[in-house]
N, C-alpha and C positions, 0 to 999 in steps of 0.2 A: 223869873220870866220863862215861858215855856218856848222852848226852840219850835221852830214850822220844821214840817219835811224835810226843805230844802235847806233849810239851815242845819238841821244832824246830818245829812247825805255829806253836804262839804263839811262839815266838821270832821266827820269819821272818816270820806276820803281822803282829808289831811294828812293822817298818821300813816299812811300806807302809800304816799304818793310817790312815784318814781321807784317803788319796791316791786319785787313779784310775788303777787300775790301766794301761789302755791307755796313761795318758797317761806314765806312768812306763816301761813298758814300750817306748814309740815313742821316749824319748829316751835308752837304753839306748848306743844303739849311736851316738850321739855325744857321747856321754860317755865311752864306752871308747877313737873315735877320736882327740879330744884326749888322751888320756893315751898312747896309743901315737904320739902325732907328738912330742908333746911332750918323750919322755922316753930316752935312752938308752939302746940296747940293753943295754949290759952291766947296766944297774940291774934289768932285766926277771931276771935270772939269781940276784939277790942274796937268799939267803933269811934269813928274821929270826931262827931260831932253826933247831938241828937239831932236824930232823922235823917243822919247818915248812915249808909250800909258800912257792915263788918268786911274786912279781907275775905273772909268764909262767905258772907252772903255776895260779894260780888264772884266769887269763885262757884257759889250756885249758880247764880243768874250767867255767867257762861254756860257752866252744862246745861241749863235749859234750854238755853240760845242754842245751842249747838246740834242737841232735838229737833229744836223748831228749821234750824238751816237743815239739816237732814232733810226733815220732811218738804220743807219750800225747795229746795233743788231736786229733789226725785220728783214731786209734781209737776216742775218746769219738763223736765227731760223728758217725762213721761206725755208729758201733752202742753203744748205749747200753747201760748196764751193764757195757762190756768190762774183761775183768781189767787190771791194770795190771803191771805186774813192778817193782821195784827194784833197784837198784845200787849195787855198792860204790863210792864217788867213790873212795876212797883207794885201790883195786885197781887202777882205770883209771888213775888217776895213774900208778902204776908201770908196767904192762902199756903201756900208749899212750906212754911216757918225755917225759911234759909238760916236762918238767924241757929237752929236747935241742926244744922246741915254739919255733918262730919266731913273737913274738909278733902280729907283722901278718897273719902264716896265719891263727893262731886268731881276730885281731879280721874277717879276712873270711869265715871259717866260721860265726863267730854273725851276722854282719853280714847275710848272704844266706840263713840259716835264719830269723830275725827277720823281717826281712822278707817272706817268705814265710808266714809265719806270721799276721803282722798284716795281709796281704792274703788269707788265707784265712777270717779273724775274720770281714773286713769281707761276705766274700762270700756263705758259706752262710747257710742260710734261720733268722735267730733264733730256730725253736724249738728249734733242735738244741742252742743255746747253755745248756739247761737239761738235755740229757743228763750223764751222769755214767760213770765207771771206780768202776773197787774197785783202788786200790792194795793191794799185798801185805803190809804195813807200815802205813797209816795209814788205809786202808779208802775208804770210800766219801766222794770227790771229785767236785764239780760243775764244770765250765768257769767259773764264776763264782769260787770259790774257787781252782782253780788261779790264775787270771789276778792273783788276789789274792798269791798265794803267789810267783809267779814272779816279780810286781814287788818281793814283799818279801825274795826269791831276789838278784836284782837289786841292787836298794839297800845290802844285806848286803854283796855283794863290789864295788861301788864303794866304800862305803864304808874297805873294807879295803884296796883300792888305793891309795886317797888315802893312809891314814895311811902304808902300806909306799915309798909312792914321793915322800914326804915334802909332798902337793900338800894344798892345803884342801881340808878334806869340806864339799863344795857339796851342798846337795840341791836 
């Protein structure tokens, strides 16, 4: 059964609830680094079920995600109100062949958009940090809630890496 909007929003603010956001967000990406030093290539390929994604292909579908949050927060900051578009994950999956994705690419594709990211938080002028998009699908989003969402985005597929590539779910 397919979740509504508001059913992934609480879902995904779940994992992030009572956390801060930045601070979960800023240790994203060495947490993903441990698990891709840590772990053998070929386990990255292994999927749990068919027509379940791979470790590798959920470690893509971050760095794209991480693109797309890129670009949806510079268009908020930049102009408020701006639309937002959505995304099939499970289209790009196919389309992008996450599946054939080297998982160290993808950990420095989100690595260097993160990055980039949380040094552009740090730098524009806070009031902009209360502008907002209109997602197409879940409506109207503030910077605030996203950051929320993204760490709860976050935590969701670490979470499921651990369990997939047999390691403790540390949070």
């Amino acid at each position: 059964m397919q979740e509504t909007p508001q059913q992934y929003i609480a879902r995904i603010l779940g994992f992030s609830d009572g956390q801060d956001a930045l601070a979960v967000l800023s240790s994203t990406t060495g947490r993903l680094r441990q698990l891709v030093d840590g772990v053998p290539l070929e386990r990255w390929r292994e999927r749990p079920a068919e027509g379940r994604w791979s470790p590798g292909e959920v470690l893509a579908h971050l760095a794209d995600a991480e693109i797309v949050t890129g670009w949806r927060v510079r268009s908020i900051l930049a102009h408020d109100g701006v639309p937002l578009q959505a995304f099939d994950q499970n289209e790009w999956a196919s389309a992008f062949k996450y599946q054939e994705v080297d998982p160290r690419e993808s950990l420095e594709t989100f690595a260097v958009n993160r990055a980039g990211l949380l040094a552009l938080l740090a730098r524009v002028d806070a009031q902009r940090h209360a502008h907002h998009g209109m997602h197409a699908e879940r409506g109207k989003e503030t910077i605030a809630h996203l950051l929320r969402l993204y760490a709860g985005h976050d935590l969701n597929h670490l979470s499921q890496l651990d369990r997939m590539l047999g390691r403790p779910d540390v949070h």
